[in-house]
C-alpha positions as CSV (number, residue, x, y, z in Angstrom):
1,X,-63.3,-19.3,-35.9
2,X,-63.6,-22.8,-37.1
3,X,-66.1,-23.5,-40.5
4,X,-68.8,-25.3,-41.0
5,X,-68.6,-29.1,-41.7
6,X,-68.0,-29.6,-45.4
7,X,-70.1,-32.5,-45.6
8,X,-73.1,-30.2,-43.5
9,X,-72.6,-27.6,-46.4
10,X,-72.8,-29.9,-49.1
11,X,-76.2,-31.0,-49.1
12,X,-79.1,-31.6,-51.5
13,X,-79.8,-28.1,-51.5
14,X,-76.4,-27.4,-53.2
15,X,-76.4,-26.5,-56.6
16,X,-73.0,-28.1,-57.1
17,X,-73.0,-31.8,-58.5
18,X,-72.3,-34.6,-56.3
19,X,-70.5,-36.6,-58.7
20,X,-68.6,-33.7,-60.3
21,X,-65.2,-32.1,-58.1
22,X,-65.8,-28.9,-57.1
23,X,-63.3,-26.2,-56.9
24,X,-64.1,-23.1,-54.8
25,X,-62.7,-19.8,-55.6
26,X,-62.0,-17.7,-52.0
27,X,-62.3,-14.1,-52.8
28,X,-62.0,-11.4,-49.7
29,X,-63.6,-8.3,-50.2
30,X,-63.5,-4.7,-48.5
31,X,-65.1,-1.9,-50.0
32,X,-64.9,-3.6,-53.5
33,X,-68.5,-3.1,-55.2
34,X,-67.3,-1.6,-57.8
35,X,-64.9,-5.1,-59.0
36,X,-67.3,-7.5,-58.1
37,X,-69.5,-7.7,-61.1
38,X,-66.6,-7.4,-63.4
39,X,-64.7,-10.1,-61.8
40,X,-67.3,-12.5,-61.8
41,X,-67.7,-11.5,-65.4
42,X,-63.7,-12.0,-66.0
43,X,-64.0,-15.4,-64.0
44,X,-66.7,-16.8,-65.4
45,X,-65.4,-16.6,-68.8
46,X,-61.9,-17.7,-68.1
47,X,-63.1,-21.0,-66.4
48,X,-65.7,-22.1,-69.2
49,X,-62.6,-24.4,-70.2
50,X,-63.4,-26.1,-67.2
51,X,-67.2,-26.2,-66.6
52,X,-67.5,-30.1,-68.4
53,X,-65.8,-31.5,-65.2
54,X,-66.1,-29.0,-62.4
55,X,-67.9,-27.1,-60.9
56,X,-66.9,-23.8,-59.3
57,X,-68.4,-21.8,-56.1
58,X,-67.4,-18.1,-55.5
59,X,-67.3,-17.7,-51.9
60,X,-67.2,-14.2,-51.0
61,X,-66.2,-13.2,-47.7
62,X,-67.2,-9.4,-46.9
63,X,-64.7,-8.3,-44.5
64,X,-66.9,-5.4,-42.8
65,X,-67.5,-3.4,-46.0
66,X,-69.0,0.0,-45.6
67,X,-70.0,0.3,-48.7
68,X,-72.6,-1.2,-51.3
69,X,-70.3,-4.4,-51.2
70,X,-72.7,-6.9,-49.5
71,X,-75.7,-5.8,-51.4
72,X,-73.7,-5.9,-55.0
73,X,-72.6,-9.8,-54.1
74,X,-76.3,-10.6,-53.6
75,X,-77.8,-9.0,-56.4
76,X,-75.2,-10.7,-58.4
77,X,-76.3,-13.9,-57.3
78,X,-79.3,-13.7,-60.2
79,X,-77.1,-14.7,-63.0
80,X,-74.0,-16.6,-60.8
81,X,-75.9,-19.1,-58.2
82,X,-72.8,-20.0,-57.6
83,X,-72.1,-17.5,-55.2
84,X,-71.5,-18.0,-51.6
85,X,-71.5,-15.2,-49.1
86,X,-69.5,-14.8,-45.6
87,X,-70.4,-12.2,-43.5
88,X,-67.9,-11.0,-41.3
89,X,-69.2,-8.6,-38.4
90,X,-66.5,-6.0,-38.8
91,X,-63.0,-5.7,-40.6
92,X,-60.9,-8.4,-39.3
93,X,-58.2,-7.8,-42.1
94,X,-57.2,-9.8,-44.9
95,X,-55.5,-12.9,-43.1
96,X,-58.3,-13.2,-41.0
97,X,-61.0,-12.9,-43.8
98,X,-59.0,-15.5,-45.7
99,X,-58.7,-18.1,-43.4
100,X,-62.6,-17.6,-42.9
101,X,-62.6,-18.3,-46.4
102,X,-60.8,-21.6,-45.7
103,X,-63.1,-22.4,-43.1
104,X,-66.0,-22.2,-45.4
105,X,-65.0,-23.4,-48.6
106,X,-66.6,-26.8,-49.5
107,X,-64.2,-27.8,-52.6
108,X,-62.0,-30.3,-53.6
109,X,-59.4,-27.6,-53.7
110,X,-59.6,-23.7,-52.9
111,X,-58.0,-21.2,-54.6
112,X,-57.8,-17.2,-52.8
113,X,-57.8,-14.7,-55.4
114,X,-58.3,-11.3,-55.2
115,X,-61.0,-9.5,-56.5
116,X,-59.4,-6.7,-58.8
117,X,-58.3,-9.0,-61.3
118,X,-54.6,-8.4,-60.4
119,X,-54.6,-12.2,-60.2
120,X,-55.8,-13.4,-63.8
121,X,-59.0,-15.9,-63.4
122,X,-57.1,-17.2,-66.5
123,X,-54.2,-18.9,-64.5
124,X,-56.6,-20.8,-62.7
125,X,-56.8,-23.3,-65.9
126,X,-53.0,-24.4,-65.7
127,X,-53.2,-24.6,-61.9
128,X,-56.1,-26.8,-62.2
129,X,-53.9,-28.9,-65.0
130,X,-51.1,-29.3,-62.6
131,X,-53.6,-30.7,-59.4
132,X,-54.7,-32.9,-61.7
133,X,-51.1,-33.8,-62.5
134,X,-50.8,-34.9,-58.6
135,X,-49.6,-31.6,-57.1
136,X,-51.1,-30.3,-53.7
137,X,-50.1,-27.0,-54.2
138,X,-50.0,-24.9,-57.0
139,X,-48.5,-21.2,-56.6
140,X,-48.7,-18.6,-59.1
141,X,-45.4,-16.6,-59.1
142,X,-45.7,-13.3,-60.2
143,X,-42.9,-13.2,-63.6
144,X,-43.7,-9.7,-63.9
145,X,-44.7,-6.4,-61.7
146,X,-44.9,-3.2,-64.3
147,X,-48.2,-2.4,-62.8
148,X,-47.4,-1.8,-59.7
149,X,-45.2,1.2,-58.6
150,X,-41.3,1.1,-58.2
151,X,-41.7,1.4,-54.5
152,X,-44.1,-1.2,-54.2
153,X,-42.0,-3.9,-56.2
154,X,-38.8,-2.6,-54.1
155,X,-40.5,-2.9,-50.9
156,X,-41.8,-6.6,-52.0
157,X,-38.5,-7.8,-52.8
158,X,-37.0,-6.4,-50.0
159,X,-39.3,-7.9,-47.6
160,X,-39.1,-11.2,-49.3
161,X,-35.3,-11.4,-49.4
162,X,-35.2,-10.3,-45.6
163,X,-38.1,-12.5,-44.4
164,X,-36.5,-15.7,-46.2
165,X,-33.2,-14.9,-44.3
166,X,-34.8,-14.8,-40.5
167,X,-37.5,-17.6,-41.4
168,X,-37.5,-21.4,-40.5
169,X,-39.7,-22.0,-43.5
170,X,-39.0,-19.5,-46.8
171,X,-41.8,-18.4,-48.5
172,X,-41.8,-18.2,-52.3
173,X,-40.7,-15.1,-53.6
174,X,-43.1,-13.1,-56.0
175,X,-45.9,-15.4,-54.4
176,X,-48.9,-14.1,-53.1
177,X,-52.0,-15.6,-51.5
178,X,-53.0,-16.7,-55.2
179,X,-52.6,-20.4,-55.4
180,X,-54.2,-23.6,-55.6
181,X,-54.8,-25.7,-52.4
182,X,-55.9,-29.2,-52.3
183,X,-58.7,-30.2,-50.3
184,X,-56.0,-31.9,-48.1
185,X,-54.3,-28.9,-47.4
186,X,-57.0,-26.7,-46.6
187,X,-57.8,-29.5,-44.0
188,X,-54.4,-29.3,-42.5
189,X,-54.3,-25.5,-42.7
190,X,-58.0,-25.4,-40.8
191,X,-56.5,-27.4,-38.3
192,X,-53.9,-24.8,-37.2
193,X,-55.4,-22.7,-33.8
194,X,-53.1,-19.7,-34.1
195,X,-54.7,-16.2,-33.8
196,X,-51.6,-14.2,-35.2
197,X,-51.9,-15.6,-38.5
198,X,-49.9,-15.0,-41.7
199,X,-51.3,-17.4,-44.3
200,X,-48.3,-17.2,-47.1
201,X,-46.0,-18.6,-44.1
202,X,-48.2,-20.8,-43.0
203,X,-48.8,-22.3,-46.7
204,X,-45.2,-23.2,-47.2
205,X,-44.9,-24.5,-43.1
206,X,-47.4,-27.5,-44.1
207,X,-45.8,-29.0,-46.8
208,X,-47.2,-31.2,-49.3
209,X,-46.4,-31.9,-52.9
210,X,-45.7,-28.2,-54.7
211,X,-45.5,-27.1,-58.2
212,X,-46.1,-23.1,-59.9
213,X,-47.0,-21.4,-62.8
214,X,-45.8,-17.9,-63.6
215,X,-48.0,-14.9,-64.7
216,X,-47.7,-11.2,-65.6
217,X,-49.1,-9.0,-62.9
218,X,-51.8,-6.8,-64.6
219,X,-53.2,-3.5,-63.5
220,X,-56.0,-3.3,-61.1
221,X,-59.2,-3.0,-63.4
222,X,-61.7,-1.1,-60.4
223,X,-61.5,0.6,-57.6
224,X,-58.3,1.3,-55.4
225,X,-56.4,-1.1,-53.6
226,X,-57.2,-0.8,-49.5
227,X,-53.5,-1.2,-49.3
228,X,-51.9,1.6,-47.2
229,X,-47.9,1.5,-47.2
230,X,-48.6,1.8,-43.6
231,X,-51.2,-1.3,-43.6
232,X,-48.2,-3.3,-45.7
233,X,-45.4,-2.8,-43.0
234,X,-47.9,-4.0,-40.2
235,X,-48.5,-7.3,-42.4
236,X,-44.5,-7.7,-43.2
237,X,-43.9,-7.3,-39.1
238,X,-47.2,-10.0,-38.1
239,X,-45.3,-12.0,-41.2
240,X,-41.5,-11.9,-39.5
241,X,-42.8,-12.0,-35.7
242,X,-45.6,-14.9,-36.3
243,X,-43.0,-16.9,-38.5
244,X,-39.7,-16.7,-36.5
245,X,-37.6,-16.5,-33.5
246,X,-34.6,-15.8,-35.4
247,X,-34.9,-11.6,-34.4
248,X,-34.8,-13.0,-30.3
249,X,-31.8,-15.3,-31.0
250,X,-29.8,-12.3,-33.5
251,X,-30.6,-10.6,-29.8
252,X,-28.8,-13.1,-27.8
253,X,-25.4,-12.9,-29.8
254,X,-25.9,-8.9,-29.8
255,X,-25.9,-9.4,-25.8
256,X,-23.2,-11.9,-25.6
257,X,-21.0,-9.4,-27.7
258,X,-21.7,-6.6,-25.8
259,X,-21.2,-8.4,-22.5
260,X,-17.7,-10.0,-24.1
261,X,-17.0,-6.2,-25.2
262,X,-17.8,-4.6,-22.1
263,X,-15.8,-6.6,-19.8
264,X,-12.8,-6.5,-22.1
265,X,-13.0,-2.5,-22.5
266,X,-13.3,-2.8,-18.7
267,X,-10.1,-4.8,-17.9
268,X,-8.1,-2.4,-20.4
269,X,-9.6,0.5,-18.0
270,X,-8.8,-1.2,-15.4
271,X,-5.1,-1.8,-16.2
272,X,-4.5,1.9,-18.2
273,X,-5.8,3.6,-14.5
274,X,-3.4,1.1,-12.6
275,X,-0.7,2.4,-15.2
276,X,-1.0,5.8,-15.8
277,X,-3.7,7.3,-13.8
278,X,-7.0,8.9,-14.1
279,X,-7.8,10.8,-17.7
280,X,-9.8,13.3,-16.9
281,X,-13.6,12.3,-17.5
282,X,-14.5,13.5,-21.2
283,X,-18.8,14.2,-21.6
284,X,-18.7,13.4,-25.0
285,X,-17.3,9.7,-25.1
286,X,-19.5,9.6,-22.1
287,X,-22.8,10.8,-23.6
288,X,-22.4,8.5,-26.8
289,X,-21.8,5.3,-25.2
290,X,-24.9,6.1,-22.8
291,X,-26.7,6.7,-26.4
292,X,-25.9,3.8,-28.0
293,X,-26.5,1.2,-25.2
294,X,-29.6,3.1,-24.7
295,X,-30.8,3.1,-27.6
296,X,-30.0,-0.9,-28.4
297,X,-31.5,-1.9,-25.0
298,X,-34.6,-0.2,-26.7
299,X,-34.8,-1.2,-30.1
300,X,-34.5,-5.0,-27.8
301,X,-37.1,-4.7,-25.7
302,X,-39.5,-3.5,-28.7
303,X,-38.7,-6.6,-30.2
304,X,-39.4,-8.7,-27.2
305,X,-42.2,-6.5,-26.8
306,X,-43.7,-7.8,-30.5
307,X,-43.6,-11.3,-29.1
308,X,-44.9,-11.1,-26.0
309,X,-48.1,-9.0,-27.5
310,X,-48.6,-11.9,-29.9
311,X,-48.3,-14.5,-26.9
312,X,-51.2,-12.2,-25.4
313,X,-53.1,-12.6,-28.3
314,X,-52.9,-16.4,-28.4
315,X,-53.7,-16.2,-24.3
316,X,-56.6,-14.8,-24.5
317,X,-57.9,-16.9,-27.2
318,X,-60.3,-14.9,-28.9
319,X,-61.6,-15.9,-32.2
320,X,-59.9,-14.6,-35.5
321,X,-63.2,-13.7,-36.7
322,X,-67.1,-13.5,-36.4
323,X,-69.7,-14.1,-38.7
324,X,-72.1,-11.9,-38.6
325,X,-74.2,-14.1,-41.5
326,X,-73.6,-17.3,-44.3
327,X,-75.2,-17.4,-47.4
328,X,-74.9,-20.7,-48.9
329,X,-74.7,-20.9,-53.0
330,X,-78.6,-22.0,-54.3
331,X,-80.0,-24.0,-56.4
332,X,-79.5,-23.0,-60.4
């Protein structure tokens, strides 16, 4: 799981500058030939502001692609040396393909995008503006959504707005993995063991010195997005369940209510029967209050259930990721 040592990668075989900063651009792929050579394209010439005092490395990380993907990133490595290429031996999923990227990336700051162009290379220029201004963070809110479908925006505010209720630490709404991140961050970030990882929480949990710039969300250029509905409400449970305790503690007032409820409905049974007898036993009354409790003490456990998978996962302590191979950025 962890990366290579930066000071390992950056060697005299690097085709990156010693005395120039270096900014590395983290870009997970699945099945994406088809956007590659058009981002690099879109990238390349958005950034040309800041070629006289950076330089940049595209670090690719090729989360199990099945298709022409890996093959596409190394021909394009003919006109962009830049390019740096992780490997990873099957699909680990997004979180786990960016936090390889962490682990790899070599810059003074490292910034995820993604590689349909969704997230304009163009924004990079102000967030690079405002690190140099002193900021450790820069986040790139999104101002506007039209691209995406009504159900997708809905679902995204929703899950922001109910995420930001249960969590210790709020995440930024209309924030997505594209931001800035100084090398200091990163650091502290690569530092954090956990295995059930979801990297927008864990951005805002360490802190540092944040500023954003706003952008209009534009349409995906290639491809299709590997974004199921079904893939999304997995990410938005690891995101509640790996951020917060609050869902186990709602629990423990539901209980105590219940319990307080119970034993109060109880003592008025009691005293009615001492007063007036036995009603005769109705099925209905019966049959919904075995329902509902039923049904609660199940939707609980599933809950506690959630947490105690992720507490298997951390047990066992498998890596987040393999690498099945690293291809370092050459010499121009």
């Amino acid at each position: 799981m962890t990366g290579p040592n930066r000071d390992t990668l950056l060697d005299d075989s690097s085709p990156l500058h010693q005395d120039r900063r270096l900014i590395s651009l983290i870009i997970p792929v699945f099945n994406e030939e088809k956007s590659i050579r058009a981002f690099l394209e879109s990238a390349a010439q958005a950034l040309t502001p800041l070629r006289d005092r950076f330089d940049v490395e595209y670090l690719f990380v090729n989360d199990g692609s099945r298709d022409a993907t890996e093959r596409t990133i190394l021909s394009c490595r003919d006109d962009w040396p830049e390019i740096s290429l992780v490997n990873l031996s099957r699909n680990f999923g997004k979180e786990a393909a960016l936090s390889a990227g962490l682990n790899h990336a070599r810059g003074d700051a490292a910034i995820p995008i993604d590689v349909d162009l969704q997230d304009p290379p163009e924004v990079i220029v102000q967030m690079v503006d405002r690190w140099q201004d002193g900021a450790k963070v820069v986040n790139a809110r999104r101002a506007r959504r039209d691209a995406d479908t009504w159900a997708k925006r809905t679902s995204a505010g929703l899950f922001y707005r109910l995420f930001n209720t249960l969590a210790d630490h709020p995440i930024p709404s209309g924030v997505g993995d594209f931001r800035l991140l100084d090398r200091e961050v990163v650091d502290a970030i690569c530092a954090m063991g956990e295995r059930s990882r979801f990297n927008k929480a864990i951005f805002s949990w360490v802190g540092f010195e944040t500023t954003e710039v706003e952008y209009d969300r534009p349409a995906r250029v290639e491809g299709e997005s590997q974004w199921s509905y079904w893939k999304l409400w997995k990410l938005a449970l690891d995101g509640i369940f790996a951020s917060s305790t609050t869902p186990l503690r709602i629990w423990t007032y539901v209980g105590l209510s219940m319990a307080v409820a119970s034993l109060l409905y109880s003592a008025f049974l009691f005293f009615r029967t001492l007063l007036f007898g036995v009603d005769t036993p109705g099925y209905a009354s019966t049959a919904i209050l075995i329902l509902t409790f039923g049904g609660m003490n199940m939707f609980a456990l599933g809950i506690i259930g959630e947490y105690v998978g992720r507490i298997y996962t951390e047990v066992r302590q498998r890596p987040l990721y393999i690498v099945r191979s690293y291809v370092q950025a050459r010499d121009e």
